[in-house]
Residue, then its C-alpha position, 0 to 999 in steps of 0.5 A: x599781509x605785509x612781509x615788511x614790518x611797518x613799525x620801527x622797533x621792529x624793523x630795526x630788531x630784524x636789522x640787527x638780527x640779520x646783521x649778527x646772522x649774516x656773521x655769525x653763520x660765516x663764522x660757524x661754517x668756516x670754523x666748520x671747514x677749518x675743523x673738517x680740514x685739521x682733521x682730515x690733515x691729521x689723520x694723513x699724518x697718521x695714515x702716513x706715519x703708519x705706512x712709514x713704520x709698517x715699511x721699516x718692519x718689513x725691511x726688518x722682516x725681509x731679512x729673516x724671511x725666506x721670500x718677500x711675500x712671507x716678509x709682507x706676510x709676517x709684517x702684516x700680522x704683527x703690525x696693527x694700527x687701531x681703524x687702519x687696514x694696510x694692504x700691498x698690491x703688486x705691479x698688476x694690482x692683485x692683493x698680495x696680503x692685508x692685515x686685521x686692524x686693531x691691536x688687543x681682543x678689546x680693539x678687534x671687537x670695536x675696530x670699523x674694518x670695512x667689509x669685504x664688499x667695502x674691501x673690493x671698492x677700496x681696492x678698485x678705487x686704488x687700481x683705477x691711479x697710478x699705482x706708480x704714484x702716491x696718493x690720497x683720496x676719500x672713498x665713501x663706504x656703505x656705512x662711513x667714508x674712508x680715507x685712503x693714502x698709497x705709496x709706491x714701495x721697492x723691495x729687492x727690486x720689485x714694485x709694490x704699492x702700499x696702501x692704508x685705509x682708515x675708517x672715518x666714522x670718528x671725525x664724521x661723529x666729531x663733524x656731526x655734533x658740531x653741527x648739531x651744536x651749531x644748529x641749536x646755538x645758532x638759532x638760540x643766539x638769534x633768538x636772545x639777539x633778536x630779544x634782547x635787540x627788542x628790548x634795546x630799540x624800546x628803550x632806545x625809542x621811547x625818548x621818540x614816542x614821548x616827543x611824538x605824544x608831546x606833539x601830539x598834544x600842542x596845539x594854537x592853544x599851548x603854542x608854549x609848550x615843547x617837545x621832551x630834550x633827550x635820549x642821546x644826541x641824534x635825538x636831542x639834537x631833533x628835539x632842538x630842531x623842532x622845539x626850535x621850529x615851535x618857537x617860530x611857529x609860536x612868533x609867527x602865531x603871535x605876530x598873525x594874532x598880533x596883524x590881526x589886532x593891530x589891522x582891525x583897530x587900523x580899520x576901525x577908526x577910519x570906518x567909525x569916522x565915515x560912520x560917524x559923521x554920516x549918522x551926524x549929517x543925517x541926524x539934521x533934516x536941514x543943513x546947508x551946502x557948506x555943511x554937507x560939504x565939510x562933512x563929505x570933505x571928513x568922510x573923504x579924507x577917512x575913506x583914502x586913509x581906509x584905501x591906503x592902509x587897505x592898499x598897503x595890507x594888500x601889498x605886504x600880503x601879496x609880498x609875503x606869499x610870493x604873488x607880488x610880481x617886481x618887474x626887473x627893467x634898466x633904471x637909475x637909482x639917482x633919478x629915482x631918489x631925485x624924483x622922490x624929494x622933488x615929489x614930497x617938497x611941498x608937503x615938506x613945505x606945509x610943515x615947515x620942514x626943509x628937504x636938502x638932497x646931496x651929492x647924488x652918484x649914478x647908480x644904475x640897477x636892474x629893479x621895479x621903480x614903482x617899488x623902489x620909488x614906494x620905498x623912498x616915499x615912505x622913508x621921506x614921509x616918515x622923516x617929514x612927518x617927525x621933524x620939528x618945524x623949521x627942521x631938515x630932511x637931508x637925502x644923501x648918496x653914496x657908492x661902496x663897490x657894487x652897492x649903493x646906500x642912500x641915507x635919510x636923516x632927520x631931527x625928530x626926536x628919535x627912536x627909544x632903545x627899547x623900540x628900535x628892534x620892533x620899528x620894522x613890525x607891522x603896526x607898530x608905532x613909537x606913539x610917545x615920539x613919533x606922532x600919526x598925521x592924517x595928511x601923511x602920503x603913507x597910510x600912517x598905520x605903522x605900516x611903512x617902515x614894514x613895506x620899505x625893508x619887503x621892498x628893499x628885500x625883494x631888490x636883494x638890499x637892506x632897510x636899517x635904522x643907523x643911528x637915533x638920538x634925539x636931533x638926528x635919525x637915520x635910516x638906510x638903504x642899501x641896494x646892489x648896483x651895477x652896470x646895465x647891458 
């Protein structure tokens, strides 16, 4: 069996129940202390106080008296104290005389005097110090403590010792109902704590185990639905955090649903043209080699179209689980940039469409030229692919610190303000401005905007849509350059 609670509620009511006892029994036993202590302060001033007046009347009774010991013994017998018992040795230690305590018949018949055998202890107790000194000691009894002061006492030259001895059976009573008290008041106070600190963490709870049954219930079907905000900061505040977290999980979901969608109709229309034409081309029993040829020739051109869209989903997925592996080796971005114009300059040709590369500046990084040159293609193809013939693509370098931009700008007809947050999405396409081509070098499947800024994240660099308005769109790029060891 487990001796730690295992729910909160009630770990969090023994906390607080141990937190109160912890204090609270230091408070009782130091209150206990400081009690004891006052009344055992109290009651040598009253010891003292009597031995005081007792030494004034013998003084006075010294005087009528024929010897000191008839002084001692008449002064005894007319001073009484209620549960003090006075008593003078010699310089030896023998009893010379002791009084009875308690002053009326009444306070006899109630007064503690201890018993002779008590007596004897006291007494030895007293002769075992310096007579010579004064003192106070406590000396337990057979049926209560007595507390017990001495003083050295001078009369007509003769040393004595004067001792009082009270009976503390009073305080011991005082004592012991204290501690009954704390006894029952403590444990009682624990109680209602501990109750009442119960209560407390359920009411204190309950905005957890609403937010917890709520959770419980969302699923991929009710992605909508969030957690219950309240019940104090710290809770709200995790309820924000974790709705918060929904409203991702939610995105991502859509974004996945969406991939989906968008990858199966991708795939579908290259796969329904191989489809297609072969169950044309084998519908005829004769055809001639032109025809065969020009329906291999269709099926050709889907079947690279269907490669690269496969390619690209193959490079973004291994992108975003963190498999694809950037080989980090000395390179130039300029020659990059230059490679990648030269390389597009004749499908920019069959367009129509001028390539015009600027100044360039020597920027060298540390990065993977295949993914880098990748990124560049698909910006230039992009560009080729919506300007106008007899349009320009102009490619253009420039350095700012330790970074470098390359912009890419066209005169297409530009990008919607409605769409420019979504052009970097997978699959997704400005259809009404931007039109698809098959002899695209890229997939053409909306894919490469989405590639390029994967790319350019993994160099610690960024892809943004600068500016769109009809004649001039751009784009840029900006990576992190610096010398090469």
């Amino acid at each position: 069996m487990r001796a730690w609670p295992s729910t909160l509620r009630a770990r969090l009511t023994l906390w607080y129940t141990v937190l109160l006892a912890v204090p609270l029994i230091a408070f009782a036993a130091a209150s206990y202390v400081v009690v004891e202590r006052t009344l055992e302060r109290r009651t040598d001033v009253f010891i003292d106080d009597a031995l005081t007046a007792f030494s004034r009347e013998l003084f006075a009774e010294r005087r009528a008296a024929m010897s000191v010991v008839q002084a001692m013994q008449t002064a005894v017998t007319e001073v009484k104290f209620r549960d003090l018992n006075i008593a003078i040795l010699d310089a030896d230690g023998r009893l010379l005389v002791m009084n009875a305590t308690g002053g009326t018949s009444e306070e006899l018949s109630t007064s503690r005097r201890p018993s002779a055998t008590v007596e004897q202890q006291l007494l030895a107790e007293v002769r075992q110090r310096n007579l010579a000194e004064a003192q106070a000691l406590t000396v337990q009894g057979t049926t209560a403590a007595y507390r017990i002061l001495s003083r050295p006492l001078s009369v007509q030259r003769q040393q004595f010792t004067l001792t009082g001895a009270y009976s503390l059976a009073d305080i011991e009573d005082v004592l012991s109902q204290l501690r009954d008290l704390f006894l029952v008041a403590i444990p009682g106070l624990l109680l209602v704590s501990a109750l009442g600190g119960s209560a407390l963490a359920k009411r204190s709870l309950a905005p957890v185990a609403a937010m917890s049954a709520q959770a419980a219930v969302i699923s991929a079907s009710n992605m909508h639905e969030r957690l219950p905000v309240g019940g104090g900061d710290e809770l709200v505040g995790l309820a924000r955090v974790v709705n918060g977290l929904l409203d991702r999980l939610e995105e991502s979901f859509d974004q996945q649903r969406r991939f989906v969608t968008d990858a199966s109709h991708e795939l579908r229309t290259p796969t329904a043209v191989v489809r297609t034409e072969a169950d044309v081309t084998l519908s005829r029993g004769h055809r001639s080699e032109a025809e065969y040829r020009e329906s291999v020739t269709v099926i050709q051109d889907a079947a690279r179209r269907l490669t690269r869209i496969v390619d690209d989903l193959f490079l973004l997925s291994r992108a975003d689980s963190g498999h694809l592996v950037m080989r980090r080796e000395p390179l130039y971005l300029e020659e990059l940039v230059q490679e990648g114009t030269r390389s597009v300059r004749s499908v920019a040709s069959e367009r129509g469409v001028e390539i015009v590369l600027h100044e360039v500046v020597e920027a060298p990084l540390a990065g993977d030229a295949d993914l880098l040159g990748r990124l560049l293609l698909n910006l230039l193809d992009n560009a080729i692919k919506h300007s106008p013939r007899g349009g320009t693509v102009d490619v253009a370098m420039q350095l700012h610190g330790t970074r470098c931009e390359v912009r890419v700008s066209d005169m297409g007809p530009g990008i919607p303000p409605e769409s420019a947050a979504r052009i970097f999405e997978r699959f997704y396409r400005v259809d009404s401005a931007r039109s698809r081509t098959e002899t695209s070098a890229t997939s053409g499947a909306g894919l490469g905007l989405a590639i390029a800024r994967r790319i350019a994240e993994m160099h610690q660099g960024t892809v943004e849509l600068a500016l769109s308005r009809p004649g001039r769109t751009e784009f840029v790029v900006t990576v992190p350059v610096g010398a090469l060891g």
